[in-house]
Steps between C-alpha positions, in 0.01 A plus 500: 500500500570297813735525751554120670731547797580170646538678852800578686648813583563838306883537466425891443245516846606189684103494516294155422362510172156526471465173327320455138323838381351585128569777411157728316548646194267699232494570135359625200567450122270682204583530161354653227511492111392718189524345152414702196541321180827365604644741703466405878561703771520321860543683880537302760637501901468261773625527920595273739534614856633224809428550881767447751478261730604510863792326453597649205527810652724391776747416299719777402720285284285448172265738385163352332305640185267750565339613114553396190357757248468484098379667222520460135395622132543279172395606118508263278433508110402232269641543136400187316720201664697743656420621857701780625522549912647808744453454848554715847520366851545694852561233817607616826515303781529619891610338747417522920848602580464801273711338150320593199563400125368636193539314137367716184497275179436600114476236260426469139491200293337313188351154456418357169202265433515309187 
C-alpha cells in the first residue's frame, strides 16, 4: 500500500507534504480442512493490519484502513456427481478515524460434476 505524494501543500494543514512514503502493513492467512469420506469440513481466518504514515495522519479529511479481519467455515458433501456447499463468513474492517464495518455471509449451494 503506497502513498506517492507528488509534494505540495496539505489543503487540511497548509503544511508541506512529506513527499513519497510506503506505508507498512502485516498479515496472516491459515486455513484448514477435514475430509471424511466426502464430507469436508474447512475453518479458516486471515488479518491485515496498515500503519499510518505521517502524512496520513495529518490529514483530517480522509481516513485510511486500519484492519481488515475475516473468518470463515465451509462443509461440503459429495453425493455421487453432486456436491452440496454451505458457507459462513464474518469481515469487519476498521478504519483510523474510528468507522467500522461488519459483513456476516451464509451461503449454500450445489455443483454437479458429470
Amino acid at each position: 500500500l503506497a502513498h506517492d505524494l507528488p509534494g505540495g501543500t496539505n489543503p487540511n494543514t497548509g503544511m508541506p507534504f512529506l513527499g513519497d512514503e510506503l506505508r507498512s502493513f502485516r498479515g496472516l492467512f491459515a486455513n484448514a480442512v477435514y475430509d471424511y469420506y466426502g464430507t469436508a469440513l474447512a475453518v479458516g481466518g486471515g488479518s491485515a493490519s496498515v500503519q499510518e504514515t505521517v502524512s496520513d495522519a495529518l490529514t483530517a479529511s480522509t481516513s485510511l484502513l486500519r484492519q481488515n479481519i475475516e473468518y470463515h467455515l465451509v462443509l461440503t458433501r459429495r453425493i455421487y456427481a453432486v456436491t452440496l456447499s454451505a458457507e459462513f463468513m464474518h469481515w469487519k474492517s476498521e478504519w483510523y478515524r474510528g468507522e467500522s464495518q461488519t459483513v456476516n455471509f451464509i451461503g449454500a449451494g450445489s455443483t454437479f460434476v458429470w
